[in-house]
PyMOL commands that place a pseudoatom at each C-alpha (Angstrom):
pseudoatom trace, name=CA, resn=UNK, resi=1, chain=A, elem=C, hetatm=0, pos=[38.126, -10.328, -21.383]
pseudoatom trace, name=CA, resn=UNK, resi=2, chain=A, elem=C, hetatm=0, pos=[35.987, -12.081, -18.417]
pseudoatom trace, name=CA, resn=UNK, resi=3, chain=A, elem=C, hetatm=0, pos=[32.406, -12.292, -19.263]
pseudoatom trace, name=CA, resn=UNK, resi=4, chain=A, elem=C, hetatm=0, pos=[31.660, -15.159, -21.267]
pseudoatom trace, name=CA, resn=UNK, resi=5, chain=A, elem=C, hetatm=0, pos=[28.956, -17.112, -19.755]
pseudoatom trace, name=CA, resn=UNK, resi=6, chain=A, elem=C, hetatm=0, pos=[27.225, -14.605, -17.528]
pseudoatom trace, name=CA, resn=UNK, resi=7, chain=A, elem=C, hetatm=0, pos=[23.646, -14.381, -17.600]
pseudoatom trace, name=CA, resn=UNK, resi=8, chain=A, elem=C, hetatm=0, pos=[21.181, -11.799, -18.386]
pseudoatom trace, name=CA, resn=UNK, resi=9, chain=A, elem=C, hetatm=0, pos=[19.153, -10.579, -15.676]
pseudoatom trace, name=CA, resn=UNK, resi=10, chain=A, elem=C, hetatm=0, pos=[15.429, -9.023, -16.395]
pseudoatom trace, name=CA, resn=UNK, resi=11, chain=A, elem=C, hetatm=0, pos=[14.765, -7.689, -12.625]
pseudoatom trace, name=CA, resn=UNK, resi=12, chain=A, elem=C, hetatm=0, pos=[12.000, -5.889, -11.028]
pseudoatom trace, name=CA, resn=UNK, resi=13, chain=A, elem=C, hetatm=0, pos=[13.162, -3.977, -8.145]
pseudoatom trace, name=CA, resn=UNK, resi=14, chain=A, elem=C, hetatm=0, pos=[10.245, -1.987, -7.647]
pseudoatom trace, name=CA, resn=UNK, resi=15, chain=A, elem=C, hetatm=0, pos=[9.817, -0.803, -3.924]
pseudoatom trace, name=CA, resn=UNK, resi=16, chain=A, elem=C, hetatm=0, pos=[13.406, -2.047, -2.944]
pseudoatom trace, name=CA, resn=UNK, resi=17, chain=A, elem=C, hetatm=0, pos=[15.425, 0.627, -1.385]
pseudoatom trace, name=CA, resn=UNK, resi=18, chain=A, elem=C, hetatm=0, pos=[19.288, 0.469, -2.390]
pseudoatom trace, name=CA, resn=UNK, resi=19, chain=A, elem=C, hetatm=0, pos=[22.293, 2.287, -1.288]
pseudoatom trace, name=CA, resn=UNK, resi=20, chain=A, elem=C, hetatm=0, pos=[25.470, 2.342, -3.139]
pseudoatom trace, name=CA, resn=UNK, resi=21, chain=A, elem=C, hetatm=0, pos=[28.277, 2.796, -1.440]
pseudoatom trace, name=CA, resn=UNK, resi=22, chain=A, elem=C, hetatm=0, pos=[31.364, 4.025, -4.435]
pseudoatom trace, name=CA, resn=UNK, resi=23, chain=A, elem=C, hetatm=0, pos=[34.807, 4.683, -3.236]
pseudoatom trace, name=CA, resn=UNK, resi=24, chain=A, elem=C, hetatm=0, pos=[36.311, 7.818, -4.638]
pseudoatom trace, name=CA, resn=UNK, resi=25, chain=A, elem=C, hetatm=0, pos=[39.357, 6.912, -6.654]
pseudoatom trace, name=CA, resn=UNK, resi=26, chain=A, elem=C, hetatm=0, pos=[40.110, 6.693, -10.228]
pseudoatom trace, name=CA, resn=UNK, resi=27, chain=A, elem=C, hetatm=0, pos=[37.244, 9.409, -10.830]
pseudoatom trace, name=CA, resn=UNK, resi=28, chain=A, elem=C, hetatm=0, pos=[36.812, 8.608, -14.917]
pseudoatom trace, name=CA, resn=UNK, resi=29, chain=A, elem=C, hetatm=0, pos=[36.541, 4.813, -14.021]
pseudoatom trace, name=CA, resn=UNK, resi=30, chain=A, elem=C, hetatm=0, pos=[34.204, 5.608, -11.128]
pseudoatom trace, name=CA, resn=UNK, resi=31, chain=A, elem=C, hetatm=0, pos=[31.982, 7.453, -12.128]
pseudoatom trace, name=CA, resn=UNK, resi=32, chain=A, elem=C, hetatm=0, pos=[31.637, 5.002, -15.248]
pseudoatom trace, name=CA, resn=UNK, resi=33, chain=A, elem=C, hetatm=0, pos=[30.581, 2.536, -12.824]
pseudoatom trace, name=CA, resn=UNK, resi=34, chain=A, elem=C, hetatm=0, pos=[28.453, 4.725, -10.863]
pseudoatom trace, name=CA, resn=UNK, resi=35, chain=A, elem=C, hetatm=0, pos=[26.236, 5.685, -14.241]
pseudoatom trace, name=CA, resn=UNK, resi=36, chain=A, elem=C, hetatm=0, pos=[26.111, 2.089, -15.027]
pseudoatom trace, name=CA, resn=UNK, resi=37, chain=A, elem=C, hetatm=0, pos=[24.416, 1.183, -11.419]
pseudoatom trace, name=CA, resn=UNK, resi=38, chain=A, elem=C, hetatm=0, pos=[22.291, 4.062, -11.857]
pseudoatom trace, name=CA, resn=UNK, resi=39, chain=A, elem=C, hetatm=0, pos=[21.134, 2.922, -14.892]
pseudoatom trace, name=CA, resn=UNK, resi=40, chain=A, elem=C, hetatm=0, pos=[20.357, -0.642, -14.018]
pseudoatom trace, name=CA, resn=UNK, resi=41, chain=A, elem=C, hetatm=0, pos=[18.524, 0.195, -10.940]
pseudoatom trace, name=CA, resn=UNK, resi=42, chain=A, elem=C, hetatm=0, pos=[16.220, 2.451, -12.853]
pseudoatom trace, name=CA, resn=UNK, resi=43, chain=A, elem=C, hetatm=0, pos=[15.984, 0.215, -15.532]
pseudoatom trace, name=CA, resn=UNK, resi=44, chain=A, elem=C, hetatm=0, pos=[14.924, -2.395, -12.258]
pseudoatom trace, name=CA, resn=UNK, resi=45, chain=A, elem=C, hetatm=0, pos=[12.205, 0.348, -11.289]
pseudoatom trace, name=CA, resn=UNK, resi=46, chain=A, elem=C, hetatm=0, pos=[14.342, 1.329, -8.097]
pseudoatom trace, name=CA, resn=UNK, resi=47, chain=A, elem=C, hetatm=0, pos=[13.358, 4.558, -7.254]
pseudoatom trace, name=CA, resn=UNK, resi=48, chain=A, elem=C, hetatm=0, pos=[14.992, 4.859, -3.428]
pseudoatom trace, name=CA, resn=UNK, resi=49, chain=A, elem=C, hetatm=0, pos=[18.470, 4.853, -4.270]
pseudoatom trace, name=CA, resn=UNK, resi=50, chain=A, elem=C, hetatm=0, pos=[20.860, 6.771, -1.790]
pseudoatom trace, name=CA, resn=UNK, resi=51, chain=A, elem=C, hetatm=0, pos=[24.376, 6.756, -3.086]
pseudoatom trace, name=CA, resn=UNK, resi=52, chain=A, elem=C, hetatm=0, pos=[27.401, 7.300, -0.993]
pseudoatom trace, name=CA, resn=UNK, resi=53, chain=A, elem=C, hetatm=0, pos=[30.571, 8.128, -1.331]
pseudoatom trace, name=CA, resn=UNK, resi=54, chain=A, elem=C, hetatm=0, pos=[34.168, 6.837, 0.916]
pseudoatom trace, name=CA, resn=UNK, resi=55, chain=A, elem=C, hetatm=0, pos=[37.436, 7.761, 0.268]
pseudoatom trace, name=CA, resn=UNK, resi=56, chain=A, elem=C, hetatm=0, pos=[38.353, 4.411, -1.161]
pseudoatom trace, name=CA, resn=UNK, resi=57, chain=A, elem=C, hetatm=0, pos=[37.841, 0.470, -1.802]
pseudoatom trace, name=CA, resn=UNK, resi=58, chain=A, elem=C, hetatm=0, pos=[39.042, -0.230, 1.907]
pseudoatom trace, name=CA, resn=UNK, resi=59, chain=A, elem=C, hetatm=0, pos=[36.135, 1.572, 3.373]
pseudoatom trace, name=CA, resn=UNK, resi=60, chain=A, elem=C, hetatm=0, pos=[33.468, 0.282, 1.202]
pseudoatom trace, name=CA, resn=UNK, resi=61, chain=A, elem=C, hetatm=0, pos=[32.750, -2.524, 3.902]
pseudoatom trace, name=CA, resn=UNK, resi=62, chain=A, elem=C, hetatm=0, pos=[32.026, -0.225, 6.642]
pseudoatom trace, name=CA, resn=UNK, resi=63, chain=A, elem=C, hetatm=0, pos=[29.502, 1.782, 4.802]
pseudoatom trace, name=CA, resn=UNK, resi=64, chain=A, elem=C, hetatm=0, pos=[28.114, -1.406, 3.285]
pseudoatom trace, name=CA, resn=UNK, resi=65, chain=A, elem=C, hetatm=0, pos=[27.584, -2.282, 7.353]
pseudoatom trace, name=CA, resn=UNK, resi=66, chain=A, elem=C, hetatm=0, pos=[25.924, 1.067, 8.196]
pseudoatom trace, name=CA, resn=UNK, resi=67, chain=A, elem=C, hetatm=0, pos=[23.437, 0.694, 4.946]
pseudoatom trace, name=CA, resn=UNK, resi=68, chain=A, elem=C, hetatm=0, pos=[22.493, -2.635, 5.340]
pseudoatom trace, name=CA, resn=UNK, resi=69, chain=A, elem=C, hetatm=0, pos=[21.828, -1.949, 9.410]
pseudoatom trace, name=CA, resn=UNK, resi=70, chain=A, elem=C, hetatm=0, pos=[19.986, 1.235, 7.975]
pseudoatom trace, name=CA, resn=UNK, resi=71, chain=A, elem=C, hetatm=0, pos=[17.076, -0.504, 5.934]
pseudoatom trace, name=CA, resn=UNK, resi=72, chain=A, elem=C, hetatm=0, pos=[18.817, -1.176, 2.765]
pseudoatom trace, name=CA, resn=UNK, resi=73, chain=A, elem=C, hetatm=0, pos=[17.136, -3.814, 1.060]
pseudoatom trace, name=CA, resn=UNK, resi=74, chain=A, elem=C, hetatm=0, pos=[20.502, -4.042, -0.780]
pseudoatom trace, name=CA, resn=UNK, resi=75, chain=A, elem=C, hetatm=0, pos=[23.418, -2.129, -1.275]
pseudoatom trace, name=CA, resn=UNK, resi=76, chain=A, elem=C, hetatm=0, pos=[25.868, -1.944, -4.633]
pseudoatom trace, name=CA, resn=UNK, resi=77, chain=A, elem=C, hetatm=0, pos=[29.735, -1.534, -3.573]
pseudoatom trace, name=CA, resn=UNK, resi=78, chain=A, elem=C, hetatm=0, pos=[31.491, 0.149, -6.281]
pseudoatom trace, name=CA, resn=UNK, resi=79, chain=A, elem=C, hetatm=0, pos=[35.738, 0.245, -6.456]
pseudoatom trace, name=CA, resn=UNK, resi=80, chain=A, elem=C, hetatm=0, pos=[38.509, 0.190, -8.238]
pseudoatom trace, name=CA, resn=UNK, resi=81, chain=A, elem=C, hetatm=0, pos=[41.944, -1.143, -7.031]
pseudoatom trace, name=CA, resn=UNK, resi=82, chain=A, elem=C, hetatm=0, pos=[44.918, -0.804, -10.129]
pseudoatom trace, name=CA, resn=UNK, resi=83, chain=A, elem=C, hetatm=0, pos=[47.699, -2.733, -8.956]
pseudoatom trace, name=CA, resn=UNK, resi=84, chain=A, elem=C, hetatm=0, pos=[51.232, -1.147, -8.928]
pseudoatom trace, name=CA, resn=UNK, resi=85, chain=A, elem=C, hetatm=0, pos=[54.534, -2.445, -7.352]
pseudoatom trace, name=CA, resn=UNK, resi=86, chain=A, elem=C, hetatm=0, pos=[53.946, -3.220, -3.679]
pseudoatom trace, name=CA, resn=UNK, resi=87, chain=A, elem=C, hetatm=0, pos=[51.919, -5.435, -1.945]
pseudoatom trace, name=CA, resn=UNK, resi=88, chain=A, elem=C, hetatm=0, pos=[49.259, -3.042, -0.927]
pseudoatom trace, name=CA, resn=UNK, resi=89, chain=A, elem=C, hetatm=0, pos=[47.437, -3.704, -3.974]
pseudoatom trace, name=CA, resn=UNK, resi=90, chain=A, elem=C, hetatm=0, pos=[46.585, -7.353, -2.327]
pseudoatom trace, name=CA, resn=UNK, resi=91, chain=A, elem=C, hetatm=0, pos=[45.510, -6.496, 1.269]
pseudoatom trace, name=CA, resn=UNK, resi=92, chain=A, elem=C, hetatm=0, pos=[43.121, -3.573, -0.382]
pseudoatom trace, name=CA, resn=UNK, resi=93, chain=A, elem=C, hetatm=0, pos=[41.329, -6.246, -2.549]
pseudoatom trace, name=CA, resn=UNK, resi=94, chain=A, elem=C, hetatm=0, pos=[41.905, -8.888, 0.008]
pseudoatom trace, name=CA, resn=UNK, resi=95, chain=A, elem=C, hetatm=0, pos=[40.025, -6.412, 2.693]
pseudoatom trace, name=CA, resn=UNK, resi=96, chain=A, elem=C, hetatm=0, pos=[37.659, -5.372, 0.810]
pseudoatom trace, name=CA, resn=UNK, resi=97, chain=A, elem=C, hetatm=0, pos=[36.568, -8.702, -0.652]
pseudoatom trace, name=CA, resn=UNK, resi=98, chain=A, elem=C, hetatm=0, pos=[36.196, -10.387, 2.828]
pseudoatom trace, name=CA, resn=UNK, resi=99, chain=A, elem=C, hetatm=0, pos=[34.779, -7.475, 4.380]
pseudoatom trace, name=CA, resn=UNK, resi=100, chain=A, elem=C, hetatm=0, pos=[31.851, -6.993, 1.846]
pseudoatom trace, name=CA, resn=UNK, resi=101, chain=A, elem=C, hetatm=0, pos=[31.788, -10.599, 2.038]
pseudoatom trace, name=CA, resn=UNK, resi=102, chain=A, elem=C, hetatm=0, pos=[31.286, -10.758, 5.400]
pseudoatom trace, name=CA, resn=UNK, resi=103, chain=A, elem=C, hetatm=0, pos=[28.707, -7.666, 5.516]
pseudoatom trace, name=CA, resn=UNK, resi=104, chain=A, elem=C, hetatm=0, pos=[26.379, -9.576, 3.000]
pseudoatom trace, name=CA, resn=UNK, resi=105, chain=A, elem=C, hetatm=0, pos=[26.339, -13.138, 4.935]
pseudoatom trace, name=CA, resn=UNK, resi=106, chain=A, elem=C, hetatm=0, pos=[26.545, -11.545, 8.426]
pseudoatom trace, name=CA, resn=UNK, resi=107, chain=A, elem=C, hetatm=0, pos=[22.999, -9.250, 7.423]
pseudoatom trace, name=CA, resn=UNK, resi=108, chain=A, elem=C, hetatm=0, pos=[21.506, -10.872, 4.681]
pseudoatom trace, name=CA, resn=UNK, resi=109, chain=A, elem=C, hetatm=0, pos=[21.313, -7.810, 2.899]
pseudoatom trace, name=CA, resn=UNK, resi=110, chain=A, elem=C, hetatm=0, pos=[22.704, -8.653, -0.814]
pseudoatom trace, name=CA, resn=UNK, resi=111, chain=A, elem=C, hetatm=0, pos=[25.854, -6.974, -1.449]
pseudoatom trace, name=CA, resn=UNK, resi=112, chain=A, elem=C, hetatm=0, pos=[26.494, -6.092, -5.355]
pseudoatom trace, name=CA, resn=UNK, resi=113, chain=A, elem=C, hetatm=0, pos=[30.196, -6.772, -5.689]
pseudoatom trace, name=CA, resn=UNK, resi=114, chain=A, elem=C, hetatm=0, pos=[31.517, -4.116, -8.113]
pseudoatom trace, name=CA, resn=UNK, resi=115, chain=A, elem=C, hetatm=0, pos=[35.027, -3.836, -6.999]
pseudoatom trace, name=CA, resn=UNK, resi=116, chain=A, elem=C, hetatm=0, pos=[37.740, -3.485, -10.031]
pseudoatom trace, name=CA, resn=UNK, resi=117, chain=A, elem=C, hetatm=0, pos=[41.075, -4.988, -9.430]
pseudoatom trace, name=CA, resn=UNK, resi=118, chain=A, elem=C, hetatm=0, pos=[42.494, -4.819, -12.189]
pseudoatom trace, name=CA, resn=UNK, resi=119, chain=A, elem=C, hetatm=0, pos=[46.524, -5.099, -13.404]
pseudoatom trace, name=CA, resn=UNK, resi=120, chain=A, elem=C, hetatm=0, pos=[46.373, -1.163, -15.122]
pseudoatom trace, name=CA, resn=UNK, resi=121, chain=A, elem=C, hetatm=0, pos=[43.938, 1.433, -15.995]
pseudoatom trace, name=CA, resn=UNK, resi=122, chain=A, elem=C, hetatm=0, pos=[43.111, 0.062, -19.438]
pseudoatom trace, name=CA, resn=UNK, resi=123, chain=A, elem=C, hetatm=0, pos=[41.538, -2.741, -17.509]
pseudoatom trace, name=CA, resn=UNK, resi=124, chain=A, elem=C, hetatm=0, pos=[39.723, -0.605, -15.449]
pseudoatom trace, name=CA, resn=UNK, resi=125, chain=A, elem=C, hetatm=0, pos=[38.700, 1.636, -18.326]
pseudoatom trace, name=CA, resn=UNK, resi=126, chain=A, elem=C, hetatm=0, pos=[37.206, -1.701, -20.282]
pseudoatom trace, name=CA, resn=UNK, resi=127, chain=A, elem=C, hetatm=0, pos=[35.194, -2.430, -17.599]
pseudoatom trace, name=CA, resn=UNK, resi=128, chain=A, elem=C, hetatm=0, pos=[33.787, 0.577, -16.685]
pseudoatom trace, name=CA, resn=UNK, resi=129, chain=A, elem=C, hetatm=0, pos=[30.765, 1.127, -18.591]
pseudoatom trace, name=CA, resn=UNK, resi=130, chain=A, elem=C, hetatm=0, pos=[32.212, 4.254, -20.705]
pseudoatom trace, name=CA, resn=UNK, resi=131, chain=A, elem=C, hetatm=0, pos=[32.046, 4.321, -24.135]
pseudoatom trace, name=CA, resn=UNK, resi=132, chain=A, elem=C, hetatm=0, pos=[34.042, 2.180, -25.738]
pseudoatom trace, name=CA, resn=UNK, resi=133, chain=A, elem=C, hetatm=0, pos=[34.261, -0.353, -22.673]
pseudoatom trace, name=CA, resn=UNK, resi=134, chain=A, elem=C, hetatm=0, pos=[33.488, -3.640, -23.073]
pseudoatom trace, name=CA, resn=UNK, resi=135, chain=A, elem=C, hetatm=0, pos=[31.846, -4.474, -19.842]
pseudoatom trace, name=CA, resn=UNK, resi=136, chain=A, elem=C, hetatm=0, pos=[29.725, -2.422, -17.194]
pseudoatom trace, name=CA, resn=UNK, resi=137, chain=A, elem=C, hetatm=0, pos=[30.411, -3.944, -13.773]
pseudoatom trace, name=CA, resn=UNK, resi=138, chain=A, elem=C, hetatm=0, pos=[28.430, -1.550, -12.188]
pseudoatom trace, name=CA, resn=UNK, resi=139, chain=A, elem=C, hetatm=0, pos=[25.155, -2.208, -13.989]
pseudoatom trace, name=CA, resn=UNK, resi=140, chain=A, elem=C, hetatm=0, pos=[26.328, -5.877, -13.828]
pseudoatom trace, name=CA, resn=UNK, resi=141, chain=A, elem=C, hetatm=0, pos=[26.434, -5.380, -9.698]
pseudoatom trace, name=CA, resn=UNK, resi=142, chain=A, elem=C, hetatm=0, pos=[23.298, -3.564, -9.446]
pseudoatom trace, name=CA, resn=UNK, resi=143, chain=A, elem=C, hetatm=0, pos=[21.336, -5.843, -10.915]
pseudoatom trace, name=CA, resn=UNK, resi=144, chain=A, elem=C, hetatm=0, pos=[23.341, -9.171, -8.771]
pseudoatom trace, name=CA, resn=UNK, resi=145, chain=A, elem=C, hetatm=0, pos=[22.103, -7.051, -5.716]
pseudoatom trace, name=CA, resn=UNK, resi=146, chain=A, elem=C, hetatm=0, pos=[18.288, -6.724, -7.051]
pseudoatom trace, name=CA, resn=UNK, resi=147, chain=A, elem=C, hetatm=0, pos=[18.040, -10.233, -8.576]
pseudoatom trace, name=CA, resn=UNK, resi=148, chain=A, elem=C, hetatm=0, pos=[20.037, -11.658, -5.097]
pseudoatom trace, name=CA, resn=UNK, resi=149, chain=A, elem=C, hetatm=0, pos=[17.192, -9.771, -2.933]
pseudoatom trace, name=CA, resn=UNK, resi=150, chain=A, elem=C, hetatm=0, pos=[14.125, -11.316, -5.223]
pseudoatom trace, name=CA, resn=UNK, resi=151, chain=A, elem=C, hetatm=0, pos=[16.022, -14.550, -4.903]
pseudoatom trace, name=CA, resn=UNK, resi=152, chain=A, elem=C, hetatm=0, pos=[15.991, -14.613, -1.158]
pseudoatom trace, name=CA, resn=UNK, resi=153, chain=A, elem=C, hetatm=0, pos=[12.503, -13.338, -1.231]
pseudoatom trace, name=CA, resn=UNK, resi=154, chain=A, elem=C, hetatm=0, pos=[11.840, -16.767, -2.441]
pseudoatom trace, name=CA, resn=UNK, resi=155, chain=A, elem=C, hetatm=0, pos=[13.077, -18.898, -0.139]
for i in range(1, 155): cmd.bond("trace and resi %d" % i, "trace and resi %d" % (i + 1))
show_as sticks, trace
zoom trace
């Protein structure tokens, strides 16, 4: 399990406004991650949070775009890709990658990576935030985007 060595983030998001952007796949899994980026932006002391929803992982970019040109001050993507036995696995996690990627450095508006690509639903599921998982990428994403904006605020 991934995870060793991250860092623990105390953040103070008050007054930021966020959007997350969650594709709609995989509903269990997503809406783990959903809760879990809920919960670390309140815990933050965000209060504007708009949440929005896209079919799936591909079209998180896009609606990372329109938020960020919208006034985010950052925006959370939230997916989950499970691989199965055709290449389309890689060119969804490829596109999405690059394009959120590219939608973070091309605004410089933080984007929260919380994109699962995992080998099978178990991994997913571990990741998730649900009880019994061992990780919560999308608290873990939520709190990147915050902690990226107060960085930046700095320079």
């Amino acid at each position: 399990m991934s995870g060793a060595g991250a860092p623990t983030l105390t953040v103070d998001g008050s007054g930021l406004r966020v959007t997350v952007v969650a594709a709609s796949w995989h509903t269990v899994v997503m809406d783990g991650l959903l809760a879990g980026a809920r919960r670390a932006l309140a815990d933050a002391h965000v209060t504007d949070v708009r949440v929005v929803r896209v079919p799936g992982t591909f079209e998180l970019p896009v609606a990372a775009a329109a938020a960020a040109q919208a006034g985010a001050d950052a925006v959370v993507a939230l997916g989950v890709v499970i691989r199965g036995g055709t290449p389309h696995f890689e060119y969804v996690c490829q596109g999405a990658t690059l394009g959120l990627t590219d939608v973070a450095v091309r605004t410089g508006v933080p984007v929260g990576f919380g994109v699962l690509t995992c080998d099978d639903e178990q991994q997913a599921l571990d990741r998730a935030g649900l009880p019994g998982s061992h990780e919560d990428k999308g608290a873990e994403a939520a709190q990147a985007a915050v902690a990226t904006v107060l960085a930046l605020r700095e320079l």
